[in-house]
N, CA, C and O atoms as CSV, one atom per row, in Angstrom:
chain,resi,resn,atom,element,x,y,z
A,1,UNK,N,N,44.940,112.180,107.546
A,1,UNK,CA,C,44.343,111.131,106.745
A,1,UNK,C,C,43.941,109.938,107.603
A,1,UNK,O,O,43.087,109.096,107.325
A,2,UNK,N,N,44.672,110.005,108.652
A,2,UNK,CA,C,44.308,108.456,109.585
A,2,UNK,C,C,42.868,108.726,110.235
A,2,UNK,O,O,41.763,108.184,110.249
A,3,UNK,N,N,43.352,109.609,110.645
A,3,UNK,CA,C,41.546,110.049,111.632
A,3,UNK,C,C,40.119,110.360,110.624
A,3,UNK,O,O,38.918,110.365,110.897
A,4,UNK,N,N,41.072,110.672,109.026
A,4,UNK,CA,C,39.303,110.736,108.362
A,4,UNK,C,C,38.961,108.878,108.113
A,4,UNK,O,O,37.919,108.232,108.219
A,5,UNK,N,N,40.325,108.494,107.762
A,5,UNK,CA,C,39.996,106.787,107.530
A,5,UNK,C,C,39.214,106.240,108.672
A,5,UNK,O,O,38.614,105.187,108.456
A,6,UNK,N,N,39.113,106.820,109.933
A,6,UNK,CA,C,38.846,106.186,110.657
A,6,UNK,C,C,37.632,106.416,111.454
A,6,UNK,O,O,36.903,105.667,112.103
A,7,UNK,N,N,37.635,107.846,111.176
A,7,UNK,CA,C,35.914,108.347,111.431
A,7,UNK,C,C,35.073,108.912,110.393
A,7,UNK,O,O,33.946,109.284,110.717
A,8,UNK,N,N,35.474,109.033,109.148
A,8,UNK,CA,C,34.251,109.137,108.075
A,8,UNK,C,C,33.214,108.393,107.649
A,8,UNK,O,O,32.181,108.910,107.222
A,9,UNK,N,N,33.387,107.211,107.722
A,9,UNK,CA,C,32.437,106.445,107.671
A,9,UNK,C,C,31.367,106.151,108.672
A,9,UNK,O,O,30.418,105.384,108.513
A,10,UNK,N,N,31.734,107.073,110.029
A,10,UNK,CA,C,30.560,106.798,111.108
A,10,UNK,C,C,29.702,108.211,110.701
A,10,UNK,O,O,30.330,109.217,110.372
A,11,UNK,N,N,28.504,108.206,110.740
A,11,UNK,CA,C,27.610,109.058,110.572
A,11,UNK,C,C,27.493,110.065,112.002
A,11,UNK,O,O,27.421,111.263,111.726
A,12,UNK,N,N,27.471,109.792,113.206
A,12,UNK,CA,C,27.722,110.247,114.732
A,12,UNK,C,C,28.995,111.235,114.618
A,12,UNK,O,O,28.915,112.096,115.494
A,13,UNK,N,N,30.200,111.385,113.772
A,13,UNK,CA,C,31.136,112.397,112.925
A,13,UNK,C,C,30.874,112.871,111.913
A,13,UNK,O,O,30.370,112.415,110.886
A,14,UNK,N,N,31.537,114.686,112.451
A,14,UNK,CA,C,31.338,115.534,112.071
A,14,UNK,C,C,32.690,116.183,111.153
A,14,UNK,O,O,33.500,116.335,112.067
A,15,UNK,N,N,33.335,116.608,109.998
A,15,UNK,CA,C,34.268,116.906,109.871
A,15,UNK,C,C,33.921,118.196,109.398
A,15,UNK,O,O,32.842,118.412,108.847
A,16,UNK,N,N,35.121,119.399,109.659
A,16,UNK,CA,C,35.319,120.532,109.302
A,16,UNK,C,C,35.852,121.240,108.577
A,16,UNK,O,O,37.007,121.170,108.999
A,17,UNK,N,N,35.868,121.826,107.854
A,17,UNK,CA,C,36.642,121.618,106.876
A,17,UNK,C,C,37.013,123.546,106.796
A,17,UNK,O,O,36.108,124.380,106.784
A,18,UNK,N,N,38.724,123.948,106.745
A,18,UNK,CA,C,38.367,125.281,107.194
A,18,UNK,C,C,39.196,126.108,105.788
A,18,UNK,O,O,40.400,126.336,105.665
A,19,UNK,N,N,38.427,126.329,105.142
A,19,UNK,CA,C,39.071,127.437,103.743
A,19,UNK,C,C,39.345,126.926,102.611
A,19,UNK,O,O,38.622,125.954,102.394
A,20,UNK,N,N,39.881,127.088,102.000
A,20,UNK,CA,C,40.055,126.704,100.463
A,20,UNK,C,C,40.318,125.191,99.830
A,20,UNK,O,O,41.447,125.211,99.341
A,21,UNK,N,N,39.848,124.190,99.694
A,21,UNK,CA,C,40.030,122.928,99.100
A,21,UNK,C,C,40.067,123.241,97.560
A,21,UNK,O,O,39.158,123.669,96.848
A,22,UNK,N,N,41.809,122.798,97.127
A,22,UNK,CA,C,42.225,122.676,95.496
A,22,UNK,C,C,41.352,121.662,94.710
A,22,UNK,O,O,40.985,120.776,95.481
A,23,UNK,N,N,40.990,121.518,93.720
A,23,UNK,CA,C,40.253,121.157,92.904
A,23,UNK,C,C,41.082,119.693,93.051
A,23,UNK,O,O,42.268,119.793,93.365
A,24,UNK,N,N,40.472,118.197,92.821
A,24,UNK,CA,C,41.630,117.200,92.805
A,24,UNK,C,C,41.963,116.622,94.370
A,24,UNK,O,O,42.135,115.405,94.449
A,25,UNK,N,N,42.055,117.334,95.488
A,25,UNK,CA,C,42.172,117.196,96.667
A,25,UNK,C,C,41.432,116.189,97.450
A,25,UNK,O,O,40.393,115.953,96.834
A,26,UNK,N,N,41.495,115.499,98.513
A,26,UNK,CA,C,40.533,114.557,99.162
A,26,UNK,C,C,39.762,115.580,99.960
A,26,UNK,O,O,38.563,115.326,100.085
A,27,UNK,N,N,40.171,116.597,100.481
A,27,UNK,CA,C,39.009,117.327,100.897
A,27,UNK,C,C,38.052,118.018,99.620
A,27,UNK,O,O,36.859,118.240,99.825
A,28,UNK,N,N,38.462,118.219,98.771
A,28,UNK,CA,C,37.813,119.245,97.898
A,28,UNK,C,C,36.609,117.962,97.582
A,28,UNK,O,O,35.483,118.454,97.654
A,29,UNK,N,N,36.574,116.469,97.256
A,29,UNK,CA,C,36.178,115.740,96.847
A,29,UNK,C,C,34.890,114.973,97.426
A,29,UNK,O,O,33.856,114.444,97.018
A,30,UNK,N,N,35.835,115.328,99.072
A,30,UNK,CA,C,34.602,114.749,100.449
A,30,UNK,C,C,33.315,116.315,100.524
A,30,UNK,O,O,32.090,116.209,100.586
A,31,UNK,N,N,33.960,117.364,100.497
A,31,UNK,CA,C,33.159,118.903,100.579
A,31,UNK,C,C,32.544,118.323,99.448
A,31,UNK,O,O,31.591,117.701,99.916
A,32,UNK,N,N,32.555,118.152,98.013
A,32,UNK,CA,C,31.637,118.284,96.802
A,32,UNK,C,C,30.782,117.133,96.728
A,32,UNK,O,O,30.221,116.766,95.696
A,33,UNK,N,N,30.655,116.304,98.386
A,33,UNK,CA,C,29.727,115.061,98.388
A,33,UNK,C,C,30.167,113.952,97.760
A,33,UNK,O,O,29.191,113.255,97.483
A,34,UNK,N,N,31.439,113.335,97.315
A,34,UNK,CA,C,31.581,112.284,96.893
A,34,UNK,C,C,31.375,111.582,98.544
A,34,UNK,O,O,31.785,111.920,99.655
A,35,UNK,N,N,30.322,110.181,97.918
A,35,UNK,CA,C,29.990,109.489,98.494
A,35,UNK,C,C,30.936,108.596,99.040
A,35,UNK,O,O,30.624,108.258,100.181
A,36,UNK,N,N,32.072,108.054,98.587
A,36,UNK,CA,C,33.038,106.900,98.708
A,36,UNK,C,C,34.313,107.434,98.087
A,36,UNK,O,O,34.374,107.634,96.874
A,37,UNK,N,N,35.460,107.697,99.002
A,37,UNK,CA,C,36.773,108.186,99.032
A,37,UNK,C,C,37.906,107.255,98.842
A,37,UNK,O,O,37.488,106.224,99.370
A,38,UNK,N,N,38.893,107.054,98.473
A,38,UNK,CA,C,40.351,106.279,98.887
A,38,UNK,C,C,41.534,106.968,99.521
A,38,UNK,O,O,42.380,107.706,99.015
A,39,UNK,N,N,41.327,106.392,101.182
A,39,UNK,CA,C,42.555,106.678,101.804
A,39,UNK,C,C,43.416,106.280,102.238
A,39,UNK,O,O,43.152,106.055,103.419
A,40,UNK,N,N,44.906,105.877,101.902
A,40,UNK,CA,C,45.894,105.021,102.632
A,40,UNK,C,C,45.618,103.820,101.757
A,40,UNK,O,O,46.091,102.802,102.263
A,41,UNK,N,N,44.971,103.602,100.546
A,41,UNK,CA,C,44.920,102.351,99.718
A,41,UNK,C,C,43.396,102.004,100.437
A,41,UNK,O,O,42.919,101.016,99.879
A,42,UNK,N,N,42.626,102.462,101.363
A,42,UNK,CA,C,41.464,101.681,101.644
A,42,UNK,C,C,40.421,103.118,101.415
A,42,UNK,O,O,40.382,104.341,101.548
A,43,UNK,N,N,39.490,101.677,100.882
A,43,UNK,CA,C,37.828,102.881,100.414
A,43,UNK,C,C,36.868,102.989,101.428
A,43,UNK,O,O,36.278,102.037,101.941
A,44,UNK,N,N,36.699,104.416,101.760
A,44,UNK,CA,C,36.076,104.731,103.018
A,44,UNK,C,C,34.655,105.382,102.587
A,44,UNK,O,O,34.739,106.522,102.128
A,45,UNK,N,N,33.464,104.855,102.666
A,45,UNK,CA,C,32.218,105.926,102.599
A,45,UNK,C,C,31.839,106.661,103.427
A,45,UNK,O,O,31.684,106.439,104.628
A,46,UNK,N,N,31.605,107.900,102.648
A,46,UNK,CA,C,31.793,109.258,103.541
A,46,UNK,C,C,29.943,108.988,104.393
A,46,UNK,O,O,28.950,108.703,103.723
A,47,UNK,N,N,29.936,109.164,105.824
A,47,UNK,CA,C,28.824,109.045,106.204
A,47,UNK,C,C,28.954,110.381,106.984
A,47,UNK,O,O,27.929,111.053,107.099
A,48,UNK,N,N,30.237,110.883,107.591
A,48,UNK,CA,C,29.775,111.802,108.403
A,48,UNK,C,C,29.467,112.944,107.780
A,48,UNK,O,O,29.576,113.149,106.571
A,49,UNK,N,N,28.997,113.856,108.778
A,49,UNK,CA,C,28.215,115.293,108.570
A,49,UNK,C,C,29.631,115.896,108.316
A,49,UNK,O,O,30.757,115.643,108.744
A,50,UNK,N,N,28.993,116.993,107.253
A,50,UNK,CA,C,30.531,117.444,106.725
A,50,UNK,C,C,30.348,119.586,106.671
A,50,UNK,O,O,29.480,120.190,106.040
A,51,UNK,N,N,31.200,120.076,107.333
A,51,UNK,CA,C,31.085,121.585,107.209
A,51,UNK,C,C,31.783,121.849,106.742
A,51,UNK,O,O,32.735,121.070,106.701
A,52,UNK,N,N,31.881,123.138,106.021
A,52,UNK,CA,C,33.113,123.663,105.342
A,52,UNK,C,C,32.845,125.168,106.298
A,52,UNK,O,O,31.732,125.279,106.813
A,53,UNK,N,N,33.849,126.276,106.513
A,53,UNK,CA,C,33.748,127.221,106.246
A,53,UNK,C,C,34.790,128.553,106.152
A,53,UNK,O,O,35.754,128.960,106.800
A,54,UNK,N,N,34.180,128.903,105.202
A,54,UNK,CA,C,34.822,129.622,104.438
A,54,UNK,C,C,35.563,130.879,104.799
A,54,UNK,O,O,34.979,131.295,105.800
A,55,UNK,N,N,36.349,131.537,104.564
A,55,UNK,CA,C,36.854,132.848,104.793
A,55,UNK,C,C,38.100,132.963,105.693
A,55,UNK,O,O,38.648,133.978,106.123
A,56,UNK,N,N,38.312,132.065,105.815
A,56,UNK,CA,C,39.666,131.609,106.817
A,56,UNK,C,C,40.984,131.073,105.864
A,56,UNK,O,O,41.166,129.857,105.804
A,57,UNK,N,N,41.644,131.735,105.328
A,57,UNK,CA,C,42.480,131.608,103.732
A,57,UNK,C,C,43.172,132.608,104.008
A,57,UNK,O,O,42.734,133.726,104.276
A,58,UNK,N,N,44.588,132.188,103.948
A,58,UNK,CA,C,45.740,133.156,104.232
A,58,UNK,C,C,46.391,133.537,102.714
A,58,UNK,O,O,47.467,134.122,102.592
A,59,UNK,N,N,45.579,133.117,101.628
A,59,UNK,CA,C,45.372,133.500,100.196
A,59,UNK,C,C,45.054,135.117,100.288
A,59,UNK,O,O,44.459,135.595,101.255
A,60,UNK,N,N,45.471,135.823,99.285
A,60,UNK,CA,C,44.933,137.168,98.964
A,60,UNK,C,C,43.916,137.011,98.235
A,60,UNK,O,O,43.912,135.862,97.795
A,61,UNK,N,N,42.724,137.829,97.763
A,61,UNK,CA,C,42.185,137.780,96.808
A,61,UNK,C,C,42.530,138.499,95.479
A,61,UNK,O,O,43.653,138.971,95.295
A,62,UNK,N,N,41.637,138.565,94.646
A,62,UNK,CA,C,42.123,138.933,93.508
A,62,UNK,C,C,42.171,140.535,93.604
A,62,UNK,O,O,42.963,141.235,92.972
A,63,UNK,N,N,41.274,140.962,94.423
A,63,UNK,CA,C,41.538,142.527,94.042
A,63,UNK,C,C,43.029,143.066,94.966
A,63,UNK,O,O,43.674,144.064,94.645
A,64,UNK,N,N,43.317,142.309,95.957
A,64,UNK,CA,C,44.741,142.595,96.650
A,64,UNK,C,C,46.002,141.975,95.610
A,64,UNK,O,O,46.941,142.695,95.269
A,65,UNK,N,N,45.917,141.051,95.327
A,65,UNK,CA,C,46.396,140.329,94.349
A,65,UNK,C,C,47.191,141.062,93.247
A,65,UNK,O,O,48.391,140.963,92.989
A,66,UNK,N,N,45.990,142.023,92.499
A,66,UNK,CA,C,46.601,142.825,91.460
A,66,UNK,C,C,46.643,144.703,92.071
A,66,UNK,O,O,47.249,145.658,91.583
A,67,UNK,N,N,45.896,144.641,93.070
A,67,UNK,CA,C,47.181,145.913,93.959
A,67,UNK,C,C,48.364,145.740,94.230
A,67,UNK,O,O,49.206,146.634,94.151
A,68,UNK,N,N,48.661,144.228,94.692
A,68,UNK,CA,C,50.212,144.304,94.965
A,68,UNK,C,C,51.094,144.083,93.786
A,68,UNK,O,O,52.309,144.177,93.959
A,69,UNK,N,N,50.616,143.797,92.593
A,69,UNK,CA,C,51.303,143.792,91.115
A,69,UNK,C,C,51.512,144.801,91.252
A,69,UNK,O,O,52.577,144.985,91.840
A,70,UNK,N,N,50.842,145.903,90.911
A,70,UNK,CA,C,51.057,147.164,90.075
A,70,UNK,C,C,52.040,148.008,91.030
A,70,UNK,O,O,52.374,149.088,90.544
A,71,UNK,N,N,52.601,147.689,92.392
A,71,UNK,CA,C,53.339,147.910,92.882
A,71,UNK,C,C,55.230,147.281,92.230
A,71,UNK,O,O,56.356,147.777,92.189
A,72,UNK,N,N,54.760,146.325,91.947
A,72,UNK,CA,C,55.838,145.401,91.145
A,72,UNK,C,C,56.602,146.300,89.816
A,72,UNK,O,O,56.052,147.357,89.505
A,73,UNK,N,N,57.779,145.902,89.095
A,73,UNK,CA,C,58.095,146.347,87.755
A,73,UNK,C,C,58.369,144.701,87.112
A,73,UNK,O,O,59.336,144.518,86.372
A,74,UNK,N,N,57.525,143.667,87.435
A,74,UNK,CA,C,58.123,142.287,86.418
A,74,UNK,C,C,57.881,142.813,85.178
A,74,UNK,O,O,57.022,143.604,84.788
A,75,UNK,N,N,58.943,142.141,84.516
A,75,UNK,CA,C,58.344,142.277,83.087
A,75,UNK,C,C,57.223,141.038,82.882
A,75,UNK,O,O,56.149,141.168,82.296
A,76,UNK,N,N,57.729,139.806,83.504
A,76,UNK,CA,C,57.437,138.958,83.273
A,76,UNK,C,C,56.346,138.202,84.033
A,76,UNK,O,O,57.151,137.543,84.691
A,77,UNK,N,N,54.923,137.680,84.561
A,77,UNK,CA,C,54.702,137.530,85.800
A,77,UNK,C,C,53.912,136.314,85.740
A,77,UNK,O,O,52.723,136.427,85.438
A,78,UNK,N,N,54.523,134.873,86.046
A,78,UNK,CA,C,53.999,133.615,86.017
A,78,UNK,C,C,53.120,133.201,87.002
A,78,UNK,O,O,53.494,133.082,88.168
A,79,UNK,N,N,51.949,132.961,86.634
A,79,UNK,CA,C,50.460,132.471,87.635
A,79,UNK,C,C,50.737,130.332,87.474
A,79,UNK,O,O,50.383,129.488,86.650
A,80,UNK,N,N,51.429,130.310,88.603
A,80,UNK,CA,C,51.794,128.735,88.876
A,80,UNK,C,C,50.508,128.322,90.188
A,80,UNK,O,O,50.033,127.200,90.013
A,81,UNK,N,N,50.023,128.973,91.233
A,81,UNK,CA,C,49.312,128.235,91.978
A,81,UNK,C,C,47.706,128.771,91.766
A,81,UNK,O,O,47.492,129.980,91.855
A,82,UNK,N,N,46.847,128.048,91.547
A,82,UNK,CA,C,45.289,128.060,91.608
A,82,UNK,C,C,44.989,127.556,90.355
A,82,UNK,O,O,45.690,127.198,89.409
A,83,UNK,N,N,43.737,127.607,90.561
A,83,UNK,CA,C,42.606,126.682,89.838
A,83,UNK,C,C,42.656,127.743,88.491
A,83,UNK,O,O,42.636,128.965,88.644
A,84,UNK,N,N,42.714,127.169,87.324
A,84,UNK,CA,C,42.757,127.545,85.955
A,84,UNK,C,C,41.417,128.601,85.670
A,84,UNK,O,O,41.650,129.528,84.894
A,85,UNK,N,N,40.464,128.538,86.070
A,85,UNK,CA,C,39.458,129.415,86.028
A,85,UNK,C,C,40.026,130.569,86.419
A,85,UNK,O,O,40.011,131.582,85.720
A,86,UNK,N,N,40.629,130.481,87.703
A,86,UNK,CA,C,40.899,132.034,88.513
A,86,UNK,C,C,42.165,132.261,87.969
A,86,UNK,O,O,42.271,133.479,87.823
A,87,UNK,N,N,42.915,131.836,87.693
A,87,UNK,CA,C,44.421,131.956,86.783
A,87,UNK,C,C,43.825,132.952,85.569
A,87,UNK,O,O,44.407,134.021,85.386
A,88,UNK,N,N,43.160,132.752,85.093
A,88,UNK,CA,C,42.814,133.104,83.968
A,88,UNK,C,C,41.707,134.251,84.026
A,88,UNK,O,O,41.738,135.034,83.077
A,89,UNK,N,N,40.924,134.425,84.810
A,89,UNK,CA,C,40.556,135.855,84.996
A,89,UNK,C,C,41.504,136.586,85.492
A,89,UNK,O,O,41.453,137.729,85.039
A,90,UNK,N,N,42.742,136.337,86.576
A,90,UNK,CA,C,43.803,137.205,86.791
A,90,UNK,C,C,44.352,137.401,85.153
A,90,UNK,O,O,44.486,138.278,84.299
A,91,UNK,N,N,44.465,136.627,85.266
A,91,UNK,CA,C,45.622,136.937,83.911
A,91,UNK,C,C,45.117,138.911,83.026
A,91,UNK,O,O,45.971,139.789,82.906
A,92,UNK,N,N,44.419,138.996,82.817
A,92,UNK,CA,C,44.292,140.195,81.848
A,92,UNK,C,C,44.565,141.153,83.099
A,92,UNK,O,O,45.378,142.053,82.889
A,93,UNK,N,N,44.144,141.099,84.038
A,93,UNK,CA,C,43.418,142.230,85.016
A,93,UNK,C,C,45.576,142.537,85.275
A,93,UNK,O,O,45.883,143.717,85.440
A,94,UNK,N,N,46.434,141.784,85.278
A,94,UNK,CA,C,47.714,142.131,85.541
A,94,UNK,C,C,48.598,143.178,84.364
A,94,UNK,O,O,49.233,142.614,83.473
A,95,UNK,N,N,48.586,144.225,84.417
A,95,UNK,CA,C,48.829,145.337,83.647
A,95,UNK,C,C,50.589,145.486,83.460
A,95,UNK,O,O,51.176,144.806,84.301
A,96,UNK,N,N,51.105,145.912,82.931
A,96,UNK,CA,C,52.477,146.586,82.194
A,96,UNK,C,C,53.286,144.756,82.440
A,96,UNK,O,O,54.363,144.639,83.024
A,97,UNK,N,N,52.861,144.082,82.129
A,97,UNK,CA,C,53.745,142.872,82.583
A,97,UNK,C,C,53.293,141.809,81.199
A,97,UNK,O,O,52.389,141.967,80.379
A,98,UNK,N,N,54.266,140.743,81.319
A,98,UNK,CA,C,53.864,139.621,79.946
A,98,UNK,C,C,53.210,138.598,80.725
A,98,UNK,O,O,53.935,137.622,80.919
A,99,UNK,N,N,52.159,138.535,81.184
A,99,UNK,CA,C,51.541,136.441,82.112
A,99,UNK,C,C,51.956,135.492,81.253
A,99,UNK,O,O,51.575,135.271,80.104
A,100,UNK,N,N,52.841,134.901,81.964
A,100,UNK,CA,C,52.724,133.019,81.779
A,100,UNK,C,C,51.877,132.155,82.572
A,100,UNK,O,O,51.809,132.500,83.752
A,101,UNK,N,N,51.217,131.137,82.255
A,101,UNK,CA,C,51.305,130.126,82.985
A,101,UNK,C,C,51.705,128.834,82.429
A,101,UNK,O,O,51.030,128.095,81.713
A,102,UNK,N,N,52.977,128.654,82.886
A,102,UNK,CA,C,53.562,127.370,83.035
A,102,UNK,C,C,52.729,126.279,82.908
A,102,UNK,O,O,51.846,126.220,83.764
A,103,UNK,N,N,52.754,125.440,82.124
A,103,UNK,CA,C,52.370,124.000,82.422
A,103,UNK,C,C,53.462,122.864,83.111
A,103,UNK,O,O,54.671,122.818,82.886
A,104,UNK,N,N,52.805,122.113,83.867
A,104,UNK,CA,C,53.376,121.016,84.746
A,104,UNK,C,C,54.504,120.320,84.137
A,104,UNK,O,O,54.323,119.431,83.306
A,105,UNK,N,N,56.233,120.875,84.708
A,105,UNK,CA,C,57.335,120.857,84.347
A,105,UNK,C,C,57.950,121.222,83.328
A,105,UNK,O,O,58.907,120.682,82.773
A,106,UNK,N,N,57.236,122.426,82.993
A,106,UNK,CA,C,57.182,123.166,81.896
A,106,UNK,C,C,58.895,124.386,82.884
A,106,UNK,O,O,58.854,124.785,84.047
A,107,UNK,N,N,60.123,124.632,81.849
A,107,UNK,CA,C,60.426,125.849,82.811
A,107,UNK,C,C,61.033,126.967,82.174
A,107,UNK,O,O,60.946,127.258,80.981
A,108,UNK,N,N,61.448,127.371,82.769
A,108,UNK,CA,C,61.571,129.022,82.082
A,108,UNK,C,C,63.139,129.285,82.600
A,108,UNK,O,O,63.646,128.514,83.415
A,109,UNK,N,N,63.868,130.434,82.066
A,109,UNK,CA,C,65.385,130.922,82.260
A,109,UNK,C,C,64.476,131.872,82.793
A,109,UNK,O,O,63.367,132.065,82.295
A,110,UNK,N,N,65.038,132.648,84.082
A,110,UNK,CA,C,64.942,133.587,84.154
A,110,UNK,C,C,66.132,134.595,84.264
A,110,UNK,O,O,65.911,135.803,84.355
């Protein structure tokens, strides 16, 4: 965070940005072109050149995802990390099991 406070606003910087930015995130926010950021309590406008790239994610995807389920016997099988869109196309594709997803401090007995 110190080094984007301190070189985003020069246009002559370049930042990189390498795999998956969560929805909400200061990278996800600077990648989707917000013009003017808050970091460390101070507002920084984004001037530099900005790359993302992609495919570098130690994430599974969804089709490994629900190969390694059906290896599983949960009865039960709670989707707590990712973006609600992709939560939710997993959700059906997970077979012989009940999906939860938890809401934020929401908890469960197991």
């Amino acid at each position: 965070r110190h080094h984007l406070r301190r070189h985003l606003s020069n246009p002559k910087s370049s930042v990189v940005f390498v795999g998956f930015a969560a929805k909400g995130t200061l990278a996800r926010k600077i990648i989707e072109g917000q013009p003017e950021i808050h970091i460390l309590g101070v507002r920084v406008p984004v001037r530099a050149k900005i790359y993302t790239i992609n495919g570098f994610s130690a994430h599974a995807d969804q089709t490994e995802l629900v190969a390694w389920h059906a290896k599983t016997s949960a009865a039960t099988t709670y989707l707590v990390h990712g973006e609600e869109l992709a939560m939710g196309a997993l959700a059906p594709l997970l077979r012989d099991t009940r999906v939860a997803r938890p809401k934020l401090n929401e908890e469960f007995e197991l």
